[in-house]
Structure formats: structure tokens, C-alpha cells
C-alpha positions as CSV (number, residue, x, y, z in Angstrom):
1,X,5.6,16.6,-2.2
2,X,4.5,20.3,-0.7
3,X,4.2,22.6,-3.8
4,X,6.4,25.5,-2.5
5,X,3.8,27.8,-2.1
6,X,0.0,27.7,-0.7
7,X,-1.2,31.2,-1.4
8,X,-1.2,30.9,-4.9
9,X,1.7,32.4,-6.0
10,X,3.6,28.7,-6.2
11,X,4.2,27.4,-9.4
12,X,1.3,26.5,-10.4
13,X,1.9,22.5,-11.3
14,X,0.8,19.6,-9.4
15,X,2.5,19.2,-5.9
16,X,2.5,15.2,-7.0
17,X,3.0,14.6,-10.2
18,X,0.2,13.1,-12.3
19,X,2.3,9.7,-13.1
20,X,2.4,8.7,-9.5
21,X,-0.7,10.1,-8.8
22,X,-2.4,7.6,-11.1
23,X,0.0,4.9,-9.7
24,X,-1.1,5.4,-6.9
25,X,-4.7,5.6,-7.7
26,X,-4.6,2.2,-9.8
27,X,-3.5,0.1,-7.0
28,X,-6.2,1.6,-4.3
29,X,-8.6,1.4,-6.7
30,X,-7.7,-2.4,-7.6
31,X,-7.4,-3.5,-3.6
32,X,-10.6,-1.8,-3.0
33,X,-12.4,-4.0,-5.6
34,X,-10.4,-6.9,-4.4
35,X,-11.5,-6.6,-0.5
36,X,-8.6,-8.5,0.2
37,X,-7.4,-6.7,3.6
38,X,-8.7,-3.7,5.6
39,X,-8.2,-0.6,3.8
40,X,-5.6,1.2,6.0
41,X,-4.4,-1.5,7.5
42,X,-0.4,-2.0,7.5
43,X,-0.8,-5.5,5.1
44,X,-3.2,-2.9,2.8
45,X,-1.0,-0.5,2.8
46,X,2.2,-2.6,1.5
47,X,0.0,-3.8,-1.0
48,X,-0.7,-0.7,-2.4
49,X,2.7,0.7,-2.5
50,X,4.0,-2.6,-4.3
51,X,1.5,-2.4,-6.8
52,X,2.0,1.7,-6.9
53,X,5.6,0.8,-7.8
54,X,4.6,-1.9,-10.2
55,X,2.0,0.0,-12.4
56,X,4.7,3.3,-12.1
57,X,7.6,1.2,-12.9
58,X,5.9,-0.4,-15.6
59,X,6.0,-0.3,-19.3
60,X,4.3,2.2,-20.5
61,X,4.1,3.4,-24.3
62,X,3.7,7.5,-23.0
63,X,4.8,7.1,-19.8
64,X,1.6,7.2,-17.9
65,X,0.4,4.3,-16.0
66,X,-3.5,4.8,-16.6
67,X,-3.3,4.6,-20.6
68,X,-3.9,1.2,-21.5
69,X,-4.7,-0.3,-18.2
70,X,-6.4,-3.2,-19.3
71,X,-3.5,-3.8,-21.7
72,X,-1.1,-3.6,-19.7
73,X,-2.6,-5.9,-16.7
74,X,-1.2,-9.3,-17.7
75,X,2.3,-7.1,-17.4
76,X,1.7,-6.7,-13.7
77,X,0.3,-10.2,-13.2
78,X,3.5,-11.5,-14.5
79,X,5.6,-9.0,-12.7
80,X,4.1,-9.6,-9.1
81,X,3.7,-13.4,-9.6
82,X,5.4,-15.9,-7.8
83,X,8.8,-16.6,-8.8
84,X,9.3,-13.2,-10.6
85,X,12.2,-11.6,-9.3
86,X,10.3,-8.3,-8.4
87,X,12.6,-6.8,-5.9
88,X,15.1,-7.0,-8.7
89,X,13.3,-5.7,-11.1
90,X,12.4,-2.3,-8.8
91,X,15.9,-2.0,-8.6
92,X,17.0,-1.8,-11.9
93,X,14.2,0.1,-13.3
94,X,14.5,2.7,-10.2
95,X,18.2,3.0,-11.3
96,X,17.0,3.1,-14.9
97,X,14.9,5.7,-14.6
98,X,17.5,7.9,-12.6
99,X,20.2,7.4,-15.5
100,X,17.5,8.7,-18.2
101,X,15.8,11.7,-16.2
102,X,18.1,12.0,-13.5
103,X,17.7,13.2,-10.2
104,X,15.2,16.1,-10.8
105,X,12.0,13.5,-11.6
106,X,9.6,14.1,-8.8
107,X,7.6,11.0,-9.4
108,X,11.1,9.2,-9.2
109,X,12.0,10.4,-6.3
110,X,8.4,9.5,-4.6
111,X,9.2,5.9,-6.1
112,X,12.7,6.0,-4.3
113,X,10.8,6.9,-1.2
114,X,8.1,4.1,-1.3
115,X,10.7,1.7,-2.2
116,X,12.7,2.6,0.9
117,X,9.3,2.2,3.0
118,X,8.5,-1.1,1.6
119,X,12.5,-2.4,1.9
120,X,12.4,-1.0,6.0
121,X,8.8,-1.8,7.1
122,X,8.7,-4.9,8.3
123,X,5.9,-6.9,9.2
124,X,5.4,-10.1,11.3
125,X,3.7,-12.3,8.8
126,X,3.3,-15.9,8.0
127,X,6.3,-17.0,6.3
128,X,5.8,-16.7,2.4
129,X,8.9,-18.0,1.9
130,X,7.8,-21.9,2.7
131,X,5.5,-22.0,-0.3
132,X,8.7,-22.5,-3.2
133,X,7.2,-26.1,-3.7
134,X,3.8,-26.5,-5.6
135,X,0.1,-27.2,-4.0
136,X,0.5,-30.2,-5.7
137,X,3.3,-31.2,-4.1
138,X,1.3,-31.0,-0.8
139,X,3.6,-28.4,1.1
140,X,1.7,-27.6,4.3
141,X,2.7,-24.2,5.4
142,X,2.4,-23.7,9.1
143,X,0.5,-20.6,9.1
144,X,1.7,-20.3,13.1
145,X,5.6,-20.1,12.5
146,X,6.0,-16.0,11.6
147,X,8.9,-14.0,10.5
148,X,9.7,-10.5,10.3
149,X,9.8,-9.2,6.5
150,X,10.0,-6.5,4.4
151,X,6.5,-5.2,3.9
152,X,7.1,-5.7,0.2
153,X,7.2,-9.8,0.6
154,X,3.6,-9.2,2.1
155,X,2.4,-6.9,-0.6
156,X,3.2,-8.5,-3.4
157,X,1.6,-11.4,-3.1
158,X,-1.6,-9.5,-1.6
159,X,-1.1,-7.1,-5.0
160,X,-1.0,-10.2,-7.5
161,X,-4.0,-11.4,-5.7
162,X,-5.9,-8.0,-6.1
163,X,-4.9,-8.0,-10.2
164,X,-6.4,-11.4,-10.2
165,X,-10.0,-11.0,-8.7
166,X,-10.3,-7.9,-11.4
């Protein structure tokens, strides 16, 4: 967000506020360590906005996602794993959040906005979807056969990935 003035007679406060801004500085920081994916590359990107949300979205004790980050990693490893019904979970803490601070949360509404650019990117990807079975069950997914998702399907598993290898 564009603070409202740039000759310094604005407000004063951060044009981003500082919650996101760590959000958002968690997950690059975490998929640069990884080296999972070219940093600006679209499957880089959806990983850092799903894990943006994730760490944002999460439960904090003060509300800010960089207090207690190595507490609160095995929260985001279970939130992004597979199976966890993530997309779910964004919506009802996204609504959540708007019933307790309403509509005037600027980090709120940059979540909104990154939600709605994960839910109508879509990416042609190998289809995640296949992998419901076990590797022990010797599923063989067929890394040819793509679909078009939302970038969010390709994210999160890239984001669980990235929480792993720290």
C-alpha cells in the first residue's frame, strides 16, 4: 500500500504494515535457504505468498509472525502438509480476522489480496492431485500429464518443503 503522501507530510506509519512485512519476509527468507525454485520465478512466487499467508494467518501469542518463529514452525509444517485442508483454513481465518478488526486492517486487506492472487493464478503444473495414495503404496505419478491450478496447489507443497529443509 502507497502511504498517502511522499514528501513527508503523510502520516508518518509504515506504508505496509510491520505484520505482513515480516510475513512476508519469513517465507522469502525460508525459500531462499531452501533453494527449492528460482527466486522470481512464478512456482517461487506462489510459494512465497502461501507461506506469507500461512505465517500471517497463523497463531500468534501478540500478533506478530516473527516472535517465536522457531516455536511456532511445527504450526506451519502441520498447516501446509499434505492432507491439511489449507485452502479452508485461509478462509475461515481471513473471515475471522475481518469479524474481529473489520475492514480497516491494512495487513488484512494485503492478505485478502494475496489470497485472491493465489485462488486466480493458475499455473500449468504436474498434477499434485494424483499423489492421495502413499509412496508405499507405489503410486506412479506421471509427471507428463499437467493441469491448470491455482498457484496456491503449487505453493504449498513447495512452502511445506521449504519449512522442512530449515
Amino acid at each position: 500500500m502507497r502511504p498517502e503522501s511522499t514528501n513527508g507530510t503523510g502520516g508518518g506509519g509504515l506504508a505496509v504494515p510491520m505484520a505482513w512485512l515480516c510475513a512476508e519476509y519469513v517465507a522469502d527468507e525460508l525459500l531462499r535457504a531452501g533453494g527449492l525454485v528460482e527466486p522470481g520465478s512464478l512456482e517461487y512466487l506462489a510459494g512465497r505468498r502461501t507461506l506469507a499467508l500461512t505465517v500471517y494467518l497463523g497463531d500468534g501469542t501478540d500478533g506478530s509472525p516473527a516472535a517465536g518463529t522457531g516455536d511456532r514452525l511445527e504450526e506451519w509444517l502441520t498447516r501446509t502438509s499434505h492432507g491439511h485442508p489449507w485452502e479452508d483454513w485461509v478462509r475461515e481465518r481471513l473471515a475471522g480476522r475481518s469479524a474481529r478488526d473489520g475492514d480497516g486492517d491494512e495487513g488484512l486487506a494485503l492478505a485478502r489480496e494475496t489470497w485472491e492472487r493465489l485462488e486466480g493464478t493458475h499455473l500449468l503444473a504436474t498434477d499434485l492431485g494424483a499423489l492421495s495414495a502413499g509412496p508405499a503404496s507405489g503410486v506412479v505419478v506421471d509427471e507428463s500429464e499437467a493441469v491448470w491450478m491455482p498457484s496456491w496447489r503449487l505453493g504449498l507443497p513447495l512452502g511445506h518443503l521449504a519449512l522442512r529443509l530449515y
